[in-house]
py3Dmol code that shows the C-alpha trace and the ligand (Angstrom):
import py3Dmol

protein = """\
ATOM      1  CA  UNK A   1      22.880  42.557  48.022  1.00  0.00           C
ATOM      2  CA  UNK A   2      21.088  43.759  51.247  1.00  0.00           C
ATOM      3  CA  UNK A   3      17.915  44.702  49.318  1.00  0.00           C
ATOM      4  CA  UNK A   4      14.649  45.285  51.584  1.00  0.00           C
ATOM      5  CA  UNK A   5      12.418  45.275  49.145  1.00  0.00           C
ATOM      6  CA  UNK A   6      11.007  41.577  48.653  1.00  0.00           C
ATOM      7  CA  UNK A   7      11.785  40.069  45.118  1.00  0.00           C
ATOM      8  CA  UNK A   8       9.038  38.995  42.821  1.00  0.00           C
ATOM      9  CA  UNK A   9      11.027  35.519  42.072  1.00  0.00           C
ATOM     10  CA  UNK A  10      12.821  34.214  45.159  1.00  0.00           C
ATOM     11  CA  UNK A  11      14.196  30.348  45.400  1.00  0.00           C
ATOM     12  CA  UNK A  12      15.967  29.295  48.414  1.00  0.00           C
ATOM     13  CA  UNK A  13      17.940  26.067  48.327  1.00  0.00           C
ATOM     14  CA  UNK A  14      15.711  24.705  45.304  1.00  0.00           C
ATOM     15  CA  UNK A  15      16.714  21.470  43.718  1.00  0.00           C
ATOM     16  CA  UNK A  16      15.287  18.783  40.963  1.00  0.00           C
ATOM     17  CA  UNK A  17      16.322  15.396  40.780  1.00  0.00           C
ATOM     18  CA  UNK A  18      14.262  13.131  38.355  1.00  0.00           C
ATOM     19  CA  UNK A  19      14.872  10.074  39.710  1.00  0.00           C
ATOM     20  CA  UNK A  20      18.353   9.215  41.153  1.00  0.00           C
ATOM     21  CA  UNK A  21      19.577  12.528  38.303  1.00  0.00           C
ATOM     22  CA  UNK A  22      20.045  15.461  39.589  1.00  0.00           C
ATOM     23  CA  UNK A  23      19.077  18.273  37.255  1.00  0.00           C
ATOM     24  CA  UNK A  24      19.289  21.156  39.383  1.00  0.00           C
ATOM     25  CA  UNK A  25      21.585  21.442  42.033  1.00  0.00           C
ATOM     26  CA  UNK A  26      20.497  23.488  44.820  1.00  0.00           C
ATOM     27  CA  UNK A  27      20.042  26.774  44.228  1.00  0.00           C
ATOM     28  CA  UNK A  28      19.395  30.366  45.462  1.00  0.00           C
ATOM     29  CA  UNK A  29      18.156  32.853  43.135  1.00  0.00           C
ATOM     30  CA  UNK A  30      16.746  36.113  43.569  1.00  0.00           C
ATOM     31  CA  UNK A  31      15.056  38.543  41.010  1.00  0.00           C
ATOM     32  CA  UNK A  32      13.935  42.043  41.888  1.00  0.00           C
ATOM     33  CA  UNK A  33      11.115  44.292  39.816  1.00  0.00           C
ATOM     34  CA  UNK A  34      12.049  45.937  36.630  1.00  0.00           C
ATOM     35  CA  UNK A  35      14.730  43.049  36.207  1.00  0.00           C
ATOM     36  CA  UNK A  36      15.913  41.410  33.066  1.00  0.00           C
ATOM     37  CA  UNK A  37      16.725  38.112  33.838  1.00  0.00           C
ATOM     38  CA  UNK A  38      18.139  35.948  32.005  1.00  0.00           C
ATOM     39  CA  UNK A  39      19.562  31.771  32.492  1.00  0.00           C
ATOM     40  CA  UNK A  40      22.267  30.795  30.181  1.00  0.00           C
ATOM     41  CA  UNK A  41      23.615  27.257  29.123  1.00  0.00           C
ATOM     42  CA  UNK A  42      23.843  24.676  26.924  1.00  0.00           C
ATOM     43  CA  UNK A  43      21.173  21.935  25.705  1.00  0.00           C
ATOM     44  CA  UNK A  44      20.677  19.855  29.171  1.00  0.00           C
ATOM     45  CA  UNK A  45      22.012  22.253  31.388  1.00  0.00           C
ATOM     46  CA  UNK A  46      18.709  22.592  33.125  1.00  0.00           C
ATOM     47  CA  UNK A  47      17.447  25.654  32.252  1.00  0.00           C
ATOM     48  CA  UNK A  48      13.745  24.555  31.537  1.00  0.00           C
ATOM     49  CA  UNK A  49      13.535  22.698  34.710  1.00  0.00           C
ATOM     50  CA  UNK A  50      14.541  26.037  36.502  1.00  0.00           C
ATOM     51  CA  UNK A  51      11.858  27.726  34.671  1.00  0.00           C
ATOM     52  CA  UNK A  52       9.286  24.834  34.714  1.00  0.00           C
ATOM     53  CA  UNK A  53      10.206  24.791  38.893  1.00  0.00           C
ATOM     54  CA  UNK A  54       9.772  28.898  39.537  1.00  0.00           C
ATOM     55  CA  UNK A  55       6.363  28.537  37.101  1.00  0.00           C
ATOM     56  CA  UNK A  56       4.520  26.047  39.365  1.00  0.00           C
ATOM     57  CA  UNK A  57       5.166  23.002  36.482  1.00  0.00           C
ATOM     58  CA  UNK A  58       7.614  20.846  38.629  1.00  0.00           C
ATOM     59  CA  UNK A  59       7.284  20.393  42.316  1.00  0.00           C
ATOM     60  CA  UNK A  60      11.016  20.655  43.481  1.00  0.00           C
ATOM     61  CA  UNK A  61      12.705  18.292  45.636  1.00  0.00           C
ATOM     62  CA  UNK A  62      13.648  20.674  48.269  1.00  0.00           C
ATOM     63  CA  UNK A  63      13.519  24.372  48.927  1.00  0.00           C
ATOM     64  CA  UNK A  64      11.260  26.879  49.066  1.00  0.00           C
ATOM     65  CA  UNK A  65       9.748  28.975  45.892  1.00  0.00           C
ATOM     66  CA  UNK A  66       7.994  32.211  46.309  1.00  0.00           C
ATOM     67  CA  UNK A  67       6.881  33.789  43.217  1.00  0.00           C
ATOM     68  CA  UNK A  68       4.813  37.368  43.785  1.00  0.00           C
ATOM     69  CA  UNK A  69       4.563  36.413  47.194  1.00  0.00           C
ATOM     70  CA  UNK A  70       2.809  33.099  46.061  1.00  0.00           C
ATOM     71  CA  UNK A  71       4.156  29.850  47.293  1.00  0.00           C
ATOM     72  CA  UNK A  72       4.963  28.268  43.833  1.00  0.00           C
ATOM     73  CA  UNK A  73       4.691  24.500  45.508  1.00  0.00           C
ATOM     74  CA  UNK A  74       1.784  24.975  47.934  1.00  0.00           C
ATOM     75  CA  UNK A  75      -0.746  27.264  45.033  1.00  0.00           C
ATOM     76  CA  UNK A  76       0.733  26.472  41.575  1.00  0.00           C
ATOM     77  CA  UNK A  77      -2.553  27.088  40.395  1.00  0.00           C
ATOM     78  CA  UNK A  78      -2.960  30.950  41.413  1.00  0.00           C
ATOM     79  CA  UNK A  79       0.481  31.433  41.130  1.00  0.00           C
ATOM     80  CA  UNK A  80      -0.342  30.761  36.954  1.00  0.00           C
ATOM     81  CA  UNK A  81      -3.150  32.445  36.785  1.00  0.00           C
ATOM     82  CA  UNK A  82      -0.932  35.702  38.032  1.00  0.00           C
ATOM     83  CA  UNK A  83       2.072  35.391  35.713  1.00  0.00           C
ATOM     84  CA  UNK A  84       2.714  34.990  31.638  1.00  0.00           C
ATOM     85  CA  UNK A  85       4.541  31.867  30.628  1.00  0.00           C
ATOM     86  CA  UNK A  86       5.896  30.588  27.049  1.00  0.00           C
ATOM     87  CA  UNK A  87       6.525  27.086  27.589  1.00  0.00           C
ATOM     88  CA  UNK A  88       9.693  26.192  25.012  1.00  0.00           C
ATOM     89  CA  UNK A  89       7.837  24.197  21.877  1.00  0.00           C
ATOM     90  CA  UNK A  90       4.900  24.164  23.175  1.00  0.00           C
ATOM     91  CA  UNK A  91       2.115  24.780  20.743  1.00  0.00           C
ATOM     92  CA  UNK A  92      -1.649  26.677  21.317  1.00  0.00           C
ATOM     93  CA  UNK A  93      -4.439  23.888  20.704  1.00  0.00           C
ATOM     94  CA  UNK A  94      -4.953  22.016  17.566  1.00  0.00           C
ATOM     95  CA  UNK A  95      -8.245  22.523  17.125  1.00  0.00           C
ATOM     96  CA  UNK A  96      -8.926  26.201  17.603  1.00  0.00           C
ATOM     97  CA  UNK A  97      -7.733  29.172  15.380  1.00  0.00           C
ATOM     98  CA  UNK A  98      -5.974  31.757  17.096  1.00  0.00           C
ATOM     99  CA  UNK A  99      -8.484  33.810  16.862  1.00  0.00           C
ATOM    100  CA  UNK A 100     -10.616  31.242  18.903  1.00  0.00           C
ATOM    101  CA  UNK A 101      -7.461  30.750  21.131  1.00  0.00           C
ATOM    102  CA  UNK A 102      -6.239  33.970  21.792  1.00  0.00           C
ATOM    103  CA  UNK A 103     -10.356  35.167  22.527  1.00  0.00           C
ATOM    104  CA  UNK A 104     -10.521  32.396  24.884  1.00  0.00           C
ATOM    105  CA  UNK A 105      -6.829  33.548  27.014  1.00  0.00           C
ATOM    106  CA  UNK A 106      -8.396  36.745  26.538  1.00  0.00           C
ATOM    107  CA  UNK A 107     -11.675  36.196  28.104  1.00  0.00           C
ATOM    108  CA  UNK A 108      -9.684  34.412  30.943  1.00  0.00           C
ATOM    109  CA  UNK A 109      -7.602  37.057  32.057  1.00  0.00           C
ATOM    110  CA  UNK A 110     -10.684  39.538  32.250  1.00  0.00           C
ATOM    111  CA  UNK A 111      -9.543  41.396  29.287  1.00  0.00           C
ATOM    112  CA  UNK A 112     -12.645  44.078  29.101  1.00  0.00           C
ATOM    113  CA  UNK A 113     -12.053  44.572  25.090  1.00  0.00           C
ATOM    114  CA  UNK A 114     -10.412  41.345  24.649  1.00  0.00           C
ATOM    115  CA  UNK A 115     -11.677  41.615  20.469  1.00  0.00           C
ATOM    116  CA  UNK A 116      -9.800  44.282  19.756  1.00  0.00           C
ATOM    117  CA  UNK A 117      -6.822  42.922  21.896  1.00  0.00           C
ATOM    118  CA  UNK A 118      -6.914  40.006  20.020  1.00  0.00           C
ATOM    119  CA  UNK A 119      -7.013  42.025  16.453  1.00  0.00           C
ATOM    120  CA  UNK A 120      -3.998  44.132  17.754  1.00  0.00           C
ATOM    121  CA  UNK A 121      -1.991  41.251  18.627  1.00  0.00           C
ATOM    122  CA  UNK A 122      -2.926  39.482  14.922  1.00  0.00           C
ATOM    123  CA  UNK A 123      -2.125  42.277  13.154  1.00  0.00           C
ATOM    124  CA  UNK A 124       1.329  42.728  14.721  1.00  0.00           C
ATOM    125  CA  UNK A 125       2.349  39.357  14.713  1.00  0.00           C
ATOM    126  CA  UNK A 126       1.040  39.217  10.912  1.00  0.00           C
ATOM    127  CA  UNK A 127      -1.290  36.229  11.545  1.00  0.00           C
ATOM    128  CA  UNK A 128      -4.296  38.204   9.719  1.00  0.00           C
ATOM    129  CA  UNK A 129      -4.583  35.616   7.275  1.00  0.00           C
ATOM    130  CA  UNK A 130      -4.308  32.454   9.328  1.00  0.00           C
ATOM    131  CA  UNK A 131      -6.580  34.223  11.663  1.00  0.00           C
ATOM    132  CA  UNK A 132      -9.193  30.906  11.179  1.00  0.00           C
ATOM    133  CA  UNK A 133      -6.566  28.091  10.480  1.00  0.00           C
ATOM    134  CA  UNK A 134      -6.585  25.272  12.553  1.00  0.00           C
ATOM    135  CA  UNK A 135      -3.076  25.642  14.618  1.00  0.00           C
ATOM    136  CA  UNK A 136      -2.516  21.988  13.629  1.00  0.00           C
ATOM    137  CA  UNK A 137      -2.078  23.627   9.992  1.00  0.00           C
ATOM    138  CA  UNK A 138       0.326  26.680  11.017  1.00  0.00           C
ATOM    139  CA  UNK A 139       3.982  26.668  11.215  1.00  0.00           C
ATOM    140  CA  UNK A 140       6.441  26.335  13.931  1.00  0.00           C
ATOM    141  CA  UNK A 141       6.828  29.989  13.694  1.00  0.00           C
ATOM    142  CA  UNK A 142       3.265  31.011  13.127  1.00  0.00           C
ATOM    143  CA  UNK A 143       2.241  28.681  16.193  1.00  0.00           C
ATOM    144  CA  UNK A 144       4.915  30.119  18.197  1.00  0.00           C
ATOM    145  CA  UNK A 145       3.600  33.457  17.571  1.00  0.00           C
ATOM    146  CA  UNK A 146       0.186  32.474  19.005  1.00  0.00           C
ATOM    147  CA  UNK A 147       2.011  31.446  21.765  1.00  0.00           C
ATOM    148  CA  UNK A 148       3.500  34.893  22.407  1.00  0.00           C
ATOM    149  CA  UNK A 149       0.391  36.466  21.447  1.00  0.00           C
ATOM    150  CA  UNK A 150      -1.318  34.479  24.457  1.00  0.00           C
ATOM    151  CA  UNK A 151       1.759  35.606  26.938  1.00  0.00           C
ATOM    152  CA  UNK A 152       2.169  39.312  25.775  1.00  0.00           C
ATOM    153  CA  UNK A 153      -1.768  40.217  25.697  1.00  0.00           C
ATOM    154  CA  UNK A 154      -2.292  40.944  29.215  1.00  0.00           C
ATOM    155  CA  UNK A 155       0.887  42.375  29.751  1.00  0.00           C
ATOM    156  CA  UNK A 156       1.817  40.402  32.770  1.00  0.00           C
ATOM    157  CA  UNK A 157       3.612  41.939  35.826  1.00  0.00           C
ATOM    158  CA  UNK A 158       5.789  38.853  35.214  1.00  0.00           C
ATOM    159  CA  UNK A 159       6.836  37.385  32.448  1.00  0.00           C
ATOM    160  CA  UNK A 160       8.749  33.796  31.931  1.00  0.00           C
ATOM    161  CA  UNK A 161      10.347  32.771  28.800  1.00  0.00           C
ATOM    162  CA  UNK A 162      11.471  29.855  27.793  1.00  0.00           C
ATOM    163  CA  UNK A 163      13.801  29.793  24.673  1.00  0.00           C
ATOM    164  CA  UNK A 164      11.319  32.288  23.082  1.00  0.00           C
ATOM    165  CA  UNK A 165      12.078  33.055  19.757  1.00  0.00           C
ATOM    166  CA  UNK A 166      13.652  29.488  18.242  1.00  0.00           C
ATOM    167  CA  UNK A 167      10.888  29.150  15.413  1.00  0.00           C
ATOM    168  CA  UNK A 168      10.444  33.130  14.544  1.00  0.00           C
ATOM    169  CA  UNK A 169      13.017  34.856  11.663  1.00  0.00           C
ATOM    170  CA  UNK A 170      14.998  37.931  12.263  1.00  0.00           C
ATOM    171  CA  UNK A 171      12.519  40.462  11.603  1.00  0.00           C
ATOM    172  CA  UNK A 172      10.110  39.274  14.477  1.00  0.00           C
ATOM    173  CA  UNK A 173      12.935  38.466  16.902  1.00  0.00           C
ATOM    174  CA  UNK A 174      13.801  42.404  16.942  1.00  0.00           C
ATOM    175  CA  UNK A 175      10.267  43.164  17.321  1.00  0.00           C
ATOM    176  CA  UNK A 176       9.726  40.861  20.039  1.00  0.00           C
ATOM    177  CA  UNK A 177      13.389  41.791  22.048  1.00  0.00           C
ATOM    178  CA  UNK A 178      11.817  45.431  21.523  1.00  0.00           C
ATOM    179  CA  UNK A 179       8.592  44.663  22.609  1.00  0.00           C
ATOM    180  CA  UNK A 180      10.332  42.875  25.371  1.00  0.00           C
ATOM    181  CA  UNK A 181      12.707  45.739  26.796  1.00  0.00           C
ATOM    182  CA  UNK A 182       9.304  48.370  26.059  1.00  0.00           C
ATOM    183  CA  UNK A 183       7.731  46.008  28.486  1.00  0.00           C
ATOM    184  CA  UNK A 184      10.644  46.333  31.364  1.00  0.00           C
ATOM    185  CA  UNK A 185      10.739  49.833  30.719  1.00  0.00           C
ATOM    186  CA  UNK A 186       7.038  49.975  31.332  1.00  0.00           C
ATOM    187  CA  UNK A 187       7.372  48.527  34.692  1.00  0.00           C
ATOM    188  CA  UNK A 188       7.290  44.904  33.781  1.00  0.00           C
ATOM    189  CA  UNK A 189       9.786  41.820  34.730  1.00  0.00           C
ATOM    190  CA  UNK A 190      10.961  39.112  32.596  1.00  0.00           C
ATOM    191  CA  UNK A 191      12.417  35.664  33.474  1.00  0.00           C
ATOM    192  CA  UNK A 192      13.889  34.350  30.384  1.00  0.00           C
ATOM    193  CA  UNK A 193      16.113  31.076  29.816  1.00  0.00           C
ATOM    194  CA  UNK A 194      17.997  30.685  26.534  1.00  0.00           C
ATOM    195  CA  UNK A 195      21.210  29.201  24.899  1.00  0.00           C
ATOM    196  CA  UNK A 196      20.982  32.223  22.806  1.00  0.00           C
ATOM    197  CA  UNK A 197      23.990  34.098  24.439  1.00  0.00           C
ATOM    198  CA  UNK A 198      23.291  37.291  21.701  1.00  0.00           C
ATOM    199  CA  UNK A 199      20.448  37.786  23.959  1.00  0.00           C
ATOM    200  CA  UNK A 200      22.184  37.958  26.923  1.00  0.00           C
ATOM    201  CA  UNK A 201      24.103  40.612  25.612  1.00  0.00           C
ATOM    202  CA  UNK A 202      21.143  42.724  24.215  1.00  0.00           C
ATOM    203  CA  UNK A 203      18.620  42.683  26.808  1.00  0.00           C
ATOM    204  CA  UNK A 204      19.605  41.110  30.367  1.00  0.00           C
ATOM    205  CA  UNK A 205      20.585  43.019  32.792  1.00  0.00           C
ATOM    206  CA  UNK A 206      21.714  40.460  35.169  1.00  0.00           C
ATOM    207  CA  UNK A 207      21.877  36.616  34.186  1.00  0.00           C
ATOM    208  CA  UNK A 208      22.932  33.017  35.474  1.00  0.00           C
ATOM    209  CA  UNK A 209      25.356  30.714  33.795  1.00  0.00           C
ATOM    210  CA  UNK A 210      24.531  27.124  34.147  1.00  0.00           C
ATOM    211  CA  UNK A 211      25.238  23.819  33.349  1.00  0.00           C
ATOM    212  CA  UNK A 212      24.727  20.241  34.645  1.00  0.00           C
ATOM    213  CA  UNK A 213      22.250  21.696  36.714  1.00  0.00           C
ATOM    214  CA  UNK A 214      25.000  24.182  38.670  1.00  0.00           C
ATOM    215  CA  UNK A 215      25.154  27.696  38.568  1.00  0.00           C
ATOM    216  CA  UNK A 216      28.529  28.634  37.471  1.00  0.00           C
ATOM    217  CA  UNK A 217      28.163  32.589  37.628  1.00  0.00           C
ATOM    218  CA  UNK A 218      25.751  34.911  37.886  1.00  0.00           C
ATOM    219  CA  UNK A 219      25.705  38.514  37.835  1.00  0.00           C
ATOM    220  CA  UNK A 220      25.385  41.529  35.250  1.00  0.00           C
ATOM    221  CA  UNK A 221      27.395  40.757  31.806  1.00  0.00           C
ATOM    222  CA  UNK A 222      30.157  43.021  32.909  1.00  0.00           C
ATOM    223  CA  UNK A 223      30.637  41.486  36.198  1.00  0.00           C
ATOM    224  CA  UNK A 224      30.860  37.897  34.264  1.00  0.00           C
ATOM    225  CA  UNK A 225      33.633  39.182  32.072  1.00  0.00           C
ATOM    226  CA  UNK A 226      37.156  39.027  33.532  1.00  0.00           C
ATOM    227  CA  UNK A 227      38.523  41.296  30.905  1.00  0.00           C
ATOM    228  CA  UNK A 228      36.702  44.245  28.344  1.00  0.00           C
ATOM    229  CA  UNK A 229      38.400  42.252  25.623  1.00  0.00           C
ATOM    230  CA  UNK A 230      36.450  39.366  26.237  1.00  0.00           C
ATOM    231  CA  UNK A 231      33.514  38.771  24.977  1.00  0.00           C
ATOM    232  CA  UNK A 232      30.265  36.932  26.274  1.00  0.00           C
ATOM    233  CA  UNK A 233      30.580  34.036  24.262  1.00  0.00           C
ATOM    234  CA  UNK A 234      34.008  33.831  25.556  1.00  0.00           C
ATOM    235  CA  UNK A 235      32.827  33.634  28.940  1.00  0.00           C
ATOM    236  CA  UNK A 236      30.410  31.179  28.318  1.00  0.00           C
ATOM    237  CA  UNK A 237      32.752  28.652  26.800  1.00  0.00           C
ATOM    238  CA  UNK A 238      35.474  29.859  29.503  1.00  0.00           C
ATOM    239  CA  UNK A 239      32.524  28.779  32.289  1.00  0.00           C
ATOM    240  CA  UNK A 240      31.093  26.194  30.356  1.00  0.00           C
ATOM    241  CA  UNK A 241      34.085  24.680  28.446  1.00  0.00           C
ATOM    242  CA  UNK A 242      35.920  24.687  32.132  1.00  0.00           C
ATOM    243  CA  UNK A 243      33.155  22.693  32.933  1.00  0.00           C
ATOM    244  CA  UNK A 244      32.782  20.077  30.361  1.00  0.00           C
ATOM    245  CA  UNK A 245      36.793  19.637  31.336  1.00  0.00           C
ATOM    246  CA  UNK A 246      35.826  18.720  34.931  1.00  0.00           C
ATOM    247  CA  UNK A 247      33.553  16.145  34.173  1.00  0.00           C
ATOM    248  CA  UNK A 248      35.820  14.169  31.307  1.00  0.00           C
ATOM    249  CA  UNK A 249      38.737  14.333  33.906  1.00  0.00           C
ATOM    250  CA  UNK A 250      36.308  13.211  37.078  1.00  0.00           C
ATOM    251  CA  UNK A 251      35.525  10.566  34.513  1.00  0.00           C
ATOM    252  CA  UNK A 252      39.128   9.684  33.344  1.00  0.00           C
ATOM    253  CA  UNK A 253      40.847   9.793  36.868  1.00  0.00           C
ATOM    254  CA  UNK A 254      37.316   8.261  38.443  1.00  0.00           C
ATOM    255  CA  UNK A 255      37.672  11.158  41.361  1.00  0.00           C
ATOM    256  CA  UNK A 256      34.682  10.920  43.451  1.00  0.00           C
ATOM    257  CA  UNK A 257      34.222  14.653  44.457  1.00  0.00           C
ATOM    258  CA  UNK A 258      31.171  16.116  46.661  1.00  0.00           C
ATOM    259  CA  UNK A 259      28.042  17.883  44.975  1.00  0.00           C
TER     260      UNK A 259
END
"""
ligand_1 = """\
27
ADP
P 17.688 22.532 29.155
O 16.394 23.231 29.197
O 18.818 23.358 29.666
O 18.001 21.976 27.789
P 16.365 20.572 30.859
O 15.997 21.321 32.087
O 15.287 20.308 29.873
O 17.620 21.275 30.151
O 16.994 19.180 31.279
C 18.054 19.089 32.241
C 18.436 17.620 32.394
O 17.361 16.919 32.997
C 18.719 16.929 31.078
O 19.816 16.046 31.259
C 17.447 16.176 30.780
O 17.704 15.003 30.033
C 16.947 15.838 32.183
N 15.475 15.771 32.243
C 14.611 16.738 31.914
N 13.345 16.353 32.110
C 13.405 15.084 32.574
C 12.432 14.123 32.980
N 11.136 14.395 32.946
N 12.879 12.916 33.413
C 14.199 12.635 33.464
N 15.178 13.495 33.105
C 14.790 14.712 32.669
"""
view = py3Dmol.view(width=600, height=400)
view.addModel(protein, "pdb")
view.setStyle({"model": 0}, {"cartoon": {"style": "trace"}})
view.addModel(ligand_1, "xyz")
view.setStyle({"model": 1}, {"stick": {}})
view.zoomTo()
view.show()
């Protein structure tokens, strides 16, 4: 797109295989400040190994990562300590309350009034009340809440997101997408990865289509559709179902075809 100013996510040519499997075909992807990005498949495609690479979690098998300037292979570890992640179902520590957790993510990121910070983020989750249960004894949703708690309450420059809001209701999906776009309107830049296309729809402002590790489009939704008629989910399972065709007739006719 010719831009000058340097992107706060940049891959160049990144790739993951596990093994002889390729998860992630190579790859350039590019996202600016004040972006709403989102990735978009189905279960496999590799969307949290795209997330897990950009994050400093997997070391890629080629390419280059720069996130905030930070080389994502070389300093994983500042690279963290400078951006928010929510790992998909992953859950805050047994042992601790989330008071105890979200004090101690609090006191880490050199949160001056990190008590009240963590009061503000208990009270609008609604987690007053399981404010000193053991997160072993929440629920998926409640746990997942601490999660976002952790994430949202230093209001990181950068946010990634990895299927988000799977455990919460309704109610507390709205608040979060609101909190979400407040946060990009604010100045703030989100990564997230989903197979939640309604989200897409709502709150990206550009996005990637993958699966089996390929990008199949990218752009903003209106660019993806080929049509106004159609619809996002329609061009997801046009993309996606088109796909899925490829790879049963590869396997029928046994075509060898390059990457
Ligand atoms: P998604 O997040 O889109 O559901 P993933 O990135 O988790 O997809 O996985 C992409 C592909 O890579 C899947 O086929 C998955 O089975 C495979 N995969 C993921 N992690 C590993 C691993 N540690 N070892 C081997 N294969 C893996």
């Amino acid at each position: 797109m010719g831009d000058t100013i340097t992107p706060l996510v940049k891959a160049v040519d990144m790739a993951k295989k596990y093994g002889d499997f390729i998860a992630l075909h190579p790859l350039n992807v590019e996202v600016h400040s004040g972006e709403f990005f989102g990735v978009f498949g189905p279960n496999g495609a590799g969307k949290s190994t795209f997330i897990k690479l950009l994050t400093g979690q997997l070391k890629p098998s080629k390419g280059l990562i720069e996130v905030l300037g930070i080389n994502a292979v070389g300093d994983p570890q500042k690279l963290k300590a400078n951006i928010g992640i929510v790992p998909e179902s992953e859950s805050p520590p047994s042992f601790l309350t989330p008071v105890e957790f979200l004090e101690f993510v609090a006191k880490l990121r050199n949160i001056h009034d990190y008590k009240s910070e963590v009061e503000f983020w208990l009270d609008w989750f609604g987690l007053e009340e399981k404010r000193n249960t053991m997160c072993k004894d929440l629920s998926k949703g409640q746990r997942q809440k601490v999660m976002l708690s952790a994430a949202f309450i230093h209001k990181p420059k950068l946010l990634f997101l990895d299927e988000p809001f799977a455990n919460l209701d309704p109610i507390y999906q709205r608040k979060c997408r609101q909190w979400l776009l407040d946060h990009v309107k604010q100045g703030g830049t989100i990564f997230l990865c989903s197979h939640v296309l309604e989200m897409a729809e709502r709150m990206c402002n550009r996005m990637a289509i993958i699966n089996d590790g390929k990008v199949l489009a990218a752009g903003s939704v209106s660019e993806l559709k080929i049509s106004k008629e159609e619809t996002l989910e329609d061009v997801f399972i046009r993309l996606v179902g088109r796909s899925i065709e490829d790879v049963e007739r590869i396997n029928e006719e046994g075509i060898s075809e390059e990457e």
